[in-house]
VOLOGU-447670 format. One record per residue (C-alpha): chain; x, y, z. Coordinates in steps of 0.25 Angstrom, whole numbers, plus 5000, padded with zeros to 4 digits. Layout:
// VOLOGU-447670
+--------+------+------+------+
! chaine !    u !    v !    w !
+--------+------+------+------+
!      A !    X !    Y !    Z !
...
+--------+------+------+------+
// end
This chain:
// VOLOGU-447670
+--------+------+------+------+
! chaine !    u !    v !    w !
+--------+------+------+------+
!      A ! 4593 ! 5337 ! 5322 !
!      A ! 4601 ! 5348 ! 5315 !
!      A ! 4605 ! 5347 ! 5301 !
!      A ! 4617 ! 5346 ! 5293 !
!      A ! 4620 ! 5349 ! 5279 !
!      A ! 4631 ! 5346 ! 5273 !
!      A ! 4634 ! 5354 ! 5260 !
!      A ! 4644 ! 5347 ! 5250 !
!      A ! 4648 ! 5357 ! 5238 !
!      A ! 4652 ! 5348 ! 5228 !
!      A ! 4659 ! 5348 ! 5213 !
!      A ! 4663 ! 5334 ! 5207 !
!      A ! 4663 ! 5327 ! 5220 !
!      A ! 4659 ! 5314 ! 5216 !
!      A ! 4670 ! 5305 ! 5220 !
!      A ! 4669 ! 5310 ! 5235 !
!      A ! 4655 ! 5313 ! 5237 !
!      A ! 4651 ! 5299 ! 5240 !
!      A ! 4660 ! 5296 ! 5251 !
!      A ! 4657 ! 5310 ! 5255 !
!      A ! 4642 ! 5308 ! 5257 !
!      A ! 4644 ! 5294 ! 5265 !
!      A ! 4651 ! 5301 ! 5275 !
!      A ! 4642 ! 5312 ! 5276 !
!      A ! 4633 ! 5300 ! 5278 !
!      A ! 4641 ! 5294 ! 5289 !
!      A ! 4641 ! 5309 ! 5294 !
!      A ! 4628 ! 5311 ! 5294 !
!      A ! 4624 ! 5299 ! 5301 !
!      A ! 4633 ! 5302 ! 5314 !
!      A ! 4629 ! 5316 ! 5315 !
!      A ! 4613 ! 5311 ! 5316 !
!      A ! 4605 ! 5311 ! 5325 !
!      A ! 4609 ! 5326 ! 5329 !
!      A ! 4612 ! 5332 ! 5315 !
!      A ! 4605 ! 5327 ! 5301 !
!      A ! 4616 ! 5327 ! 5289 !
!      A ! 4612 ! 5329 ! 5277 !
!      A ! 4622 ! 5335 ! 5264 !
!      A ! 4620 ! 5344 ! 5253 !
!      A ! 4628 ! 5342 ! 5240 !
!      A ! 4629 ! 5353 ! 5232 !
!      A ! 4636 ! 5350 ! 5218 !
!      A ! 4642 ! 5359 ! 5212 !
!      A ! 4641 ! 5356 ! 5198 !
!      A ! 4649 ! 5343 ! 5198 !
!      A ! 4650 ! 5336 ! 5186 !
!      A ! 4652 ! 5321 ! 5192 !
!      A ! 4643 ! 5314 ! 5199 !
!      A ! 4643 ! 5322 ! 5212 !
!      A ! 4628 ! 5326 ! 5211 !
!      A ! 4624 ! 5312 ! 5209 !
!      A ! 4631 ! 5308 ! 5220 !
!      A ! 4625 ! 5317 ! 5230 !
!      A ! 4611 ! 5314 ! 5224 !
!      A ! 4615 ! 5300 ! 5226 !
!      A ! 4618 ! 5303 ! 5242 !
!      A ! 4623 ! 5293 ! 5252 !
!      A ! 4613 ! 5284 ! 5263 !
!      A ! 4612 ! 5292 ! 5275 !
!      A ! 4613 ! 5303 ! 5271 !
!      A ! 4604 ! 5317 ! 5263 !
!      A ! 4611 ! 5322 ! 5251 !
!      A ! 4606 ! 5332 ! 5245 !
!      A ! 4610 ! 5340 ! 5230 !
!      A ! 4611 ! 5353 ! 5225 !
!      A ! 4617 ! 5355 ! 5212 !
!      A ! 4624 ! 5367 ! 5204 !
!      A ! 4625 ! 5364 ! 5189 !
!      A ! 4638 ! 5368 ! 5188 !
!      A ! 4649 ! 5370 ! 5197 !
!      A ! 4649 ! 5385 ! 5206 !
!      A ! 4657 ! 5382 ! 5216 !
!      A ! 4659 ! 5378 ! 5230 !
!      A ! 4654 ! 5393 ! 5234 !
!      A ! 4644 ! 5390 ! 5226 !
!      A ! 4640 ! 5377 ! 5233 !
!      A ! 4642 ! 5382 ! 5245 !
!      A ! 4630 ! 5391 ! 5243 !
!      A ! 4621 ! 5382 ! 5237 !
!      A ! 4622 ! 5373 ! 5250 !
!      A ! 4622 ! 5384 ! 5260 !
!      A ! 4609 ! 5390 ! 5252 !
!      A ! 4603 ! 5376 ! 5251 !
!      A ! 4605 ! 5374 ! 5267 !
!      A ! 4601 ! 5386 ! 5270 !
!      A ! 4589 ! 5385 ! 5263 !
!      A ! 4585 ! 5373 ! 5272 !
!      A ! 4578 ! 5381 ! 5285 !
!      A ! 4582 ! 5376 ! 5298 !
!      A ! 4576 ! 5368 ! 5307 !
!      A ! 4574 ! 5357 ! 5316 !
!      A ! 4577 ! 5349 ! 5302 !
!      A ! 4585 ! 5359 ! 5294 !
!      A ! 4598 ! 5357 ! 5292 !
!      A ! 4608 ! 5369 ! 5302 !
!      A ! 4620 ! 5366 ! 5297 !
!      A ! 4628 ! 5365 ! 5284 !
!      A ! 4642 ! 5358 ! 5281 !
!      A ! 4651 ! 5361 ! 5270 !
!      A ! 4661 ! 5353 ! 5267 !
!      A ! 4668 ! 5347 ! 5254 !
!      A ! 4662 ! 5336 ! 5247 !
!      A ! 4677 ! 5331 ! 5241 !
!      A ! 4679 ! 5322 ! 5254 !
!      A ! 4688 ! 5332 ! 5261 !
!      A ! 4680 ! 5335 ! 5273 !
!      A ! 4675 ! 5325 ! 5282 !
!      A ! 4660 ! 5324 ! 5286 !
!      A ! 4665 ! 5317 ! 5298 !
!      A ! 4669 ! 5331 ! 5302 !
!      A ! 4654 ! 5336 ! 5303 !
!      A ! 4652 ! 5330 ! 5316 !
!      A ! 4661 ! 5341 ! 5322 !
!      A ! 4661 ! 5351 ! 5313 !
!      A ! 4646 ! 5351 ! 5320 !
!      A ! 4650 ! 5350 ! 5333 !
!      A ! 4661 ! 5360 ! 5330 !
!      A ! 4649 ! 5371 ! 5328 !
!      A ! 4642 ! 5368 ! 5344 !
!      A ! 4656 ! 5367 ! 5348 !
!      A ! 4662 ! 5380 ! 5344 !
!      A ! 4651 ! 5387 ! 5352 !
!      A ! 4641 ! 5385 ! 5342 !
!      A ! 4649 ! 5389 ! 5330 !
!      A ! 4641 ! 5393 ! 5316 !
!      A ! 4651 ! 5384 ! 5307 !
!      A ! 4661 ! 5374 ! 5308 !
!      A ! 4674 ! 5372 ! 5299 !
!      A ! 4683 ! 5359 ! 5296 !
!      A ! 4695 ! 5367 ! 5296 !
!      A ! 4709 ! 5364 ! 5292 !
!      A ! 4715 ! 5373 ! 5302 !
!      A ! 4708 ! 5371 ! 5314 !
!      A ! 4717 ! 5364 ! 5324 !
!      A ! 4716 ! 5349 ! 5320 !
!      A ! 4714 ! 5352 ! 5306 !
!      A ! 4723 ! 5347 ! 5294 !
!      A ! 4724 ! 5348 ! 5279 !
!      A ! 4731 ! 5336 ! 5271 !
!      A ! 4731 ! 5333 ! 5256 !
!      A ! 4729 ! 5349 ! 5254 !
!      A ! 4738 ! 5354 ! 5241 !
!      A ! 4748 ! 5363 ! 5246 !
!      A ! 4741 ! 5375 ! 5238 !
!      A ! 4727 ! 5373 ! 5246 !
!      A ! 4734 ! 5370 ! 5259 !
!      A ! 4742 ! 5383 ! 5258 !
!      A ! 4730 ! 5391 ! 5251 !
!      A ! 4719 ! 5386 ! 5261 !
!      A ! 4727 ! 5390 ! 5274 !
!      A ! 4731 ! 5404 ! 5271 !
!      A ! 4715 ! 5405 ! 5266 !
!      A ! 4711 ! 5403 ! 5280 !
!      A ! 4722 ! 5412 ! 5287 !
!      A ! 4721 ! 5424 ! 5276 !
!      A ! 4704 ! 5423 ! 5280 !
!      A ! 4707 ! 5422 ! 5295 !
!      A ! 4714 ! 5435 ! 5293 !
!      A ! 4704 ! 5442 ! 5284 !
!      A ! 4690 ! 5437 ! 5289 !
!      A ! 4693 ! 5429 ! 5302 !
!      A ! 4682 ! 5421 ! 5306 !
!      A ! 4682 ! 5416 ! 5322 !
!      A ! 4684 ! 5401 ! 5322 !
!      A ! 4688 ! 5398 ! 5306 !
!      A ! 4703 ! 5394 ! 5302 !
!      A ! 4699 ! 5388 ! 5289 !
!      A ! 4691 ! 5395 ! 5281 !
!      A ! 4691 ! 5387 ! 5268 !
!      A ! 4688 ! 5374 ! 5271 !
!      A ! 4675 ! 5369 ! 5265 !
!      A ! 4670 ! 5359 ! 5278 !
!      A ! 4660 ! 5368 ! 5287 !
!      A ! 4649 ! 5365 ! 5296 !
!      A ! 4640 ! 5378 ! 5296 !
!      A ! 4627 ! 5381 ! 5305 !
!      A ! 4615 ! 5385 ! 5296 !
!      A ! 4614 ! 5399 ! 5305 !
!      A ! 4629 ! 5403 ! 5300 !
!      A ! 4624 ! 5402 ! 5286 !
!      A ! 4612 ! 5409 ! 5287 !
!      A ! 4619 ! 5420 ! 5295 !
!      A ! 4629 ! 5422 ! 5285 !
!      A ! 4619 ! 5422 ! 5273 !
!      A ! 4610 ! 5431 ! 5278 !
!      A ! 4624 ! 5440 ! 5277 !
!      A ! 4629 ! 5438 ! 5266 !
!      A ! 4617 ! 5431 ! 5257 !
!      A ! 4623 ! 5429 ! 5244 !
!      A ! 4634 ! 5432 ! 5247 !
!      A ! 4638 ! 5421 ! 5256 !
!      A ! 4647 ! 5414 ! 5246 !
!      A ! 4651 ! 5420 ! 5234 !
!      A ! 4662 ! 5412 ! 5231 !
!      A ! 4661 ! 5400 ! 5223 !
!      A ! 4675 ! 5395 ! 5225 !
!      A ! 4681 ! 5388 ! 5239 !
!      A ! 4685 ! 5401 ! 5244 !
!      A ! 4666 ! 5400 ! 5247 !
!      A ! 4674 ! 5394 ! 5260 !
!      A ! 4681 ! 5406 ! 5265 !
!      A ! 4670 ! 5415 ! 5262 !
!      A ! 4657 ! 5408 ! 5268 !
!      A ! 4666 ! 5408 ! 5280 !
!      A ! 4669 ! 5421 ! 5281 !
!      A ! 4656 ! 5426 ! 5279 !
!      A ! 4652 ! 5416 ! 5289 !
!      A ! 4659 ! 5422 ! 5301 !
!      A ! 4656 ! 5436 ! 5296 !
!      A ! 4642 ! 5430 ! 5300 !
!      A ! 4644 ! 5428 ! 5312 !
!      A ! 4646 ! 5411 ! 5311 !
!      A ! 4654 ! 5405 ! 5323 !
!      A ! 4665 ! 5396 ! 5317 !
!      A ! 4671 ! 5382 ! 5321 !
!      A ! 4681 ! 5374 ! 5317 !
!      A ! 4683 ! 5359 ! 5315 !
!      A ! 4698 ! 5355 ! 5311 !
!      A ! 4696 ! 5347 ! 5297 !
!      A ! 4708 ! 5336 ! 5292 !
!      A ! 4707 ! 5340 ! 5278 !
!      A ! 4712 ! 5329 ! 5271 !
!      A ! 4711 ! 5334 ! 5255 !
!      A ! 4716 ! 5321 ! 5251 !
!      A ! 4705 ! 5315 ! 5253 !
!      A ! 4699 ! 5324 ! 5242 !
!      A ! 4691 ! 5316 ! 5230 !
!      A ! 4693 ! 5323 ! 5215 !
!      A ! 4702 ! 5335 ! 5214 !
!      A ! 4700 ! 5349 ! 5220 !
!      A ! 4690 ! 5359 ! 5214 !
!      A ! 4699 ! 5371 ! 5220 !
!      A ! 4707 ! 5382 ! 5210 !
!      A ! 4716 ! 5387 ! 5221 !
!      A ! 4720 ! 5399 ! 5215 !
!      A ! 4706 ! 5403 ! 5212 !
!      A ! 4701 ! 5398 ! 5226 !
!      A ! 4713 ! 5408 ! 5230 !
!      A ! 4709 ! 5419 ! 5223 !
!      A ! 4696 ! 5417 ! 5227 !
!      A ! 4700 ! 5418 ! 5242 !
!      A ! 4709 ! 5430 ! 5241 !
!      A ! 4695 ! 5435 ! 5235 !
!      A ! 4689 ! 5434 ! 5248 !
!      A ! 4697 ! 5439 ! 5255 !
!      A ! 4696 ! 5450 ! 5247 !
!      A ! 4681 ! 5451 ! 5250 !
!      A ! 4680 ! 5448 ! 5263 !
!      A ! 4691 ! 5460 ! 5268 !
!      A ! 4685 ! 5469 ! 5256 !
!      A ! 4670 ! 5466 ! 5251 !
!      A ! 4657 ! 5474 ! 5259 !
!      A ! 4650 ! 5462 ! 5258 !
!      A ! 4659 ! 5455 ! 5268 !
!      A ! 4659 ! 5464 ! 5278 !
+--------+------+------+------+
// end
């Protein structure tokens, strides 16, 4: 039985954290008896009851917490739950992959079931993405700002630092094989992710592919509509953040 963790960065997610983790539940339980689901919470310094409620979990289902005392980021998150997972060594019961995705109930869990068979599929593929922009894929409930913002993000990096296989290169909703991650830390180390803001995205998948990781893609419904409490994103700084990137990753030695 292979292993599945699935990371949820969160910051004041206490009004779709519950529903969140029944589904994960439901998941879990039609995923088995081939792969063992299990999640990680990582709160990010929330100051509602979002720690409770992952330490209170749901039946069915191994929750486990990790807490910042005070709010970083989701870069920040990102590599507390990628260190914690990698920390874990692999084996028969060790834990191969890791799933991202956010914990405001925007991305469906019903979607790991391929995003899974997405990775044997695509000639065994090293991480696979829910993205908007694969065919099949929508975006509705999106402001006009974001939906505009978002898409010329993923054509300005297919132009700068084009990875075979990815169209959408923020979205947060990944399946990644344990082997990619440890390939692209041994790389990188601490540099891996040094950005604390969403752009953390954009970059882990960059430097993925500069590893060498085989990518695949599973259209997502993005249905921000759906979304409990009110977005944690400053576009303009989150812009700013990105043209930064881009910066770095045509410019910087430490991308090369």
């Amino acid at each position: 039985m292979d292993g599945l963790v699935v990371l949820l960065p969160c910051f004041n997610e206490e009004q779709a954290l519950p529903e969140l983790l029944k589904r994960l539940a439901t998941a879990a339980s039609q995923l088995q008896p081939d792969i063992a689901l299990s999640v990680l919470v990582v709160d990010d310094g929330s100051g509602d009851r979002t720690a409770e409620l992952a330490a209170a979990g749901v039946d069915g289902l191994a929750v486990q917490l990790v807490r910042h005392p005070e709010n970083r980021g989701l870069g920040a998150a990102l590599r507390t739950g990628i260190a914690w997972f990698l920390a874990r060594p692999a084996g028969a019961d060790q834990p191969g992959m890791l799933a991202v995705m956010d914990a405001d109930g925007t991305h469906p869990p019903e979607l790991l079931p391929r995003l899974r068979s997405a990775l044997a599929a695509a000639g065994n593929a090293d991480v696979a993405i829910a993205s908007r922009y694969a065919p099949g894929g929508e975006e509705h409930g999106l402001p006009a700002l974001r939906l505009c913002y978002s898409r010329l993000t993923s054509i300005m990096f297919r132009l700068l630092a084009p990875v075979p296989g990815a169209r959408d290169y923020s979205c947060g909703y990944r399946l990644y094989r344990r082997r990619a991650l440890e390939r692209a830390q041994d790389r990188f180390g601490d540099r891996l992710i040094t950005e604390n803001s969403f752009v953390c995205m954009a970059e882990l998948l960059i430097k993925l592919g500069r590893s060498g990781a085989r990518i695949a893609e599973v259209p997502l419904e993005l249905h921000y509509e759906l979304k409990a409490g009110a977005s944690k994103m400053n576009v303009p700084a989150t812009i700013r953040r990105y043209i930064a990137l881009a910066w770095h990753v045509l410019f910087s030695p430490g991308w090369r």
